[in-house]
C-alpha positions as CSV (number, residue, x, y, z in Angstrom):
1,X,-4.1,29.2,-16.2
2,X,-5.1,29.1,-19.9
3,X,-2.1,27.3,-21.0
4,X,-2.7,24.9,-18.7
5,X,-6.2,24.4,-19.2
6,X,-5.5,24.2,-22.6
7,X,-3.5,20.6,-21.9
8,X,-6.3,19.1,-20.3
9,X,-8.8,16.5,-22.8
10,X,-12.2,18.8,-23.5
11,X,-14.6,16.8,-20.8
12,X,-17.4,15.6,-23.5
13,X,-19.6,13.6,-21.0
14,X,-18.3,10.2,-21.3
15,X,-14.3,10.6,-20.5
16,X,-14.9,11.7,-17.2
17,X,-12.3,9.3,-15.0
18,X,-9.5,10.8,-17.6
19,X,-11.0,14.5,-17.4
20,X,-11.0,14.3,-13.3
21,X,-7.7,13.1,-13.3
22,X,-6.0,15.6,-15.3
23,X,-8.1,18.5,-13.7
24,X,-6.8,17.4,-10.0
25,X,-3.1,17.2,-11.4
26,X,-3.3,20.4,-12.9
27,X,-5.2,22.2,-10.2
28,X,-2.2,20.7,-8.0
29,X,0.6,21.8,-10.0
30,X,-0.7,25.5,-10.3
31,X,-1.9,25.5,-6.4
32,X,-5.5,25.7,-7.0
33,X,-6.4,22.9,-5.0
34,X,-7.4,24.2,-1.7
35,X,-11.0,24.4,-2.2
36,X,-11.1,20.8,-3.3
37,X,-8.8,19.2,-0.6
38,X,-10.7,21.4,2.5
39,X,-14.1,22.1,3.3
40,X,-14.9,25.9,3.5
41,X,-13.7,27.7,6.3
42,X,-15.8,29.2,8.8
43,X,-16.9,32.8,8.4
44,X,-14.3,35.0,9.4
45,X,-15.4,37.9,11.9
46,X,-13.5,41.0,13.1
47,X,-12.0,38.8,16.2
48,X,-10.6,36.4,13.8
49,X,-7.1,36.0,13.7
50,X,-4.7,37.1,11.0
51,X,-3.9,33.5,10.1
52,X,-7.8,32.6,9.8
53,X,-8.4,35.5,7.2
54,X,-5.4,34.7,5.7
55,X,-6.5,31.4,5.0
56,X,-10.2,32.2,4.3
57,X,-8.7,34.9,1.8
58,X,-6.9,32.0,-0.2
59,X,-9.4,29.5,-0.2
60,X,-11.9,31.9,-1.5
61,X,-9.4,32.7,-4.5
62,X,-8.5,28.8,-5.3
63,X,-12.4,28.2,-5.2
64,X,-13.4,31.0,-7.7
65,X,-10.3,29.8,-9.9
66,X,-10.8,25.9,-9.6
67,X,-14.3,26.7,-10.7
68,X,-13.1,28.5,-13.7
69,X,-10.4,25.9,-14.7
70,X,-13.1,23.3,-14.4
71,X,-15.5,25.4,-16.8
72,X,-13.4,26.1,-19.5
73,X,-12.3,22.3,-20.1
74,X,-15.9,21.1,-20.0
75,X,-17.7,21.0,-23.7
76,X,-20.6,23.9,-23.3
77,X,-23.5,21.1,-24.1
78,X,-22.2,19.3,-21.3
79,X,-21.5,22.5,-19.0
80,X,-25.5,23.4,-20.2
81,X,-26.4,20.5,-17.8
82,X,-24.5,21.2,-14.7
83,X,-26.2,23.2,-11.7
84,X,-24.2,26.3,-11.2
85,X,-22.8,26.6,-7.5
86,X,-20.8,28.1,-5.2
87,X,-18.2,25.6,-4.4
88,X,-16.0,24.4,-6.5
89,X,-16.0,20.8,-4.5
90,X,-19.8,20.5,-5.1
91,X,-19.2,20.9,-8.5
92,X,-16.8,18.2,-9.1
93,X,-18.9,16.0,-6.9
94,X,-22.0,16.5,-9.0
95,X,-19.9,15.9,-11.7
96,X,-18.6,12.9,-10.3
97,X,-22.1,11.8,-9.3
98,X,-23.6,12.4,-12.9
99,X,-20.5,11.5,-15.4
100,X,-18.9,8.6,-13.3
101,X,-21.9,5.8,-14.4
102,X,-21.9,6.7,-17.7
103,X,-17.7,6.2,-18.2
104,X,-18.0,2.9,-16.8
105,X,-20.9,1.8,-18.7
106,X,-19.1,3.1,-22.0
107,X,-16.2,1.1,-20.9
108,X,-18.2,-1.6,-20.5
109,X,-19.4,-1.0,-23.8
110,X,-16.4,-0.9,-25.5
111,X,-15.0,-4.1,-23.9
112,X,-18.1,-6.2,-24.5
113,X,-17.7,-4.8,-28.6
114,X,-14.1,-6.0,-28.3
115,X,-14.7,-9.5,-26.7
116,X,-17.3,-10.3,-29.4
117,X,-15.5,-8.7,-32.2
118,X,-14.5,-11.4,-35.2
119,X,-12.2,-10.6,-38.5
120,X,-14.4,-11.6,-41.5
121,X,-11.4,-11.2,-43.7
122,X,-13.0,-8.6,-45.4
123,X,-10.9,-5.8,-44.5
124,X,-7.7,-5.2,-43.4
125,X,-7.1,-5.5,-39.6
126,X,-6.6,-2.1,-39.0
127,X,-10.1,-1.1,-40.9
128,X,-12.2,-3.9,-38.9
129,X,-15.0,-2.6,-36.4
């Protein structure tokens, strides 16, 4: 799980559509994303069937793990910010909820810079900013 959270880019609050994107196709590859496709199961109780506590029993282990994959590709000022919970599909919502304005707005940022942007002839085109 290292190695591959080691491929994903560092989540630094403002690269959050390319940080989300890579986290679900990750979580995908390894099988971790139970607890972000399905809500949680029901409690499971002593008349529960095999295939119930089966299921409960693996959607427990993807949550704790997705949770931990998501932590240890965010940067720790941002991770400072988050609200700890339970559920690793309330965490990536919050995220979602909190980082998703501020990636558009950066893009739009970035665009507007571009559009206005003029060459002065001062520096090389590869220098200008």
């Amino acid at each position: 799980m290292n190695s591959q959270a080691s491929s994903v880019t560092m989540f630094a609050g403002e690269n959050f559509s390319e940080w989300c994107e890579q986290v679900n196709f990750h979580l995908g590859v390894i099988d971790l994303d139970l607890a972000l496709l399905e809500i949680e199961p029901t409690v499971i109780t002593e008349t529960s069937s095999e295939e119930k506590k089966s299921h409960h029993k693996a959607w427990n282990r993807n949550n704790r793990l997705s949770l931990m994959f998501n932590k240890m590709t965010i940067a720790n000022n941002v991770k400072s910010t988050i609200p700890q919970t339970e559920s690793a599909k309330e965490y990536m919502n919050f995220m979602e909820e909190c980082f998703r304005s501020a990636d558009k707005s950066l893009a739009g940022t970035v665009v507007a810079q571009f559009t206005t942007m003029k060459f002065d002839g001062s520096r090389t085109m590869q220098k200008h900013n």
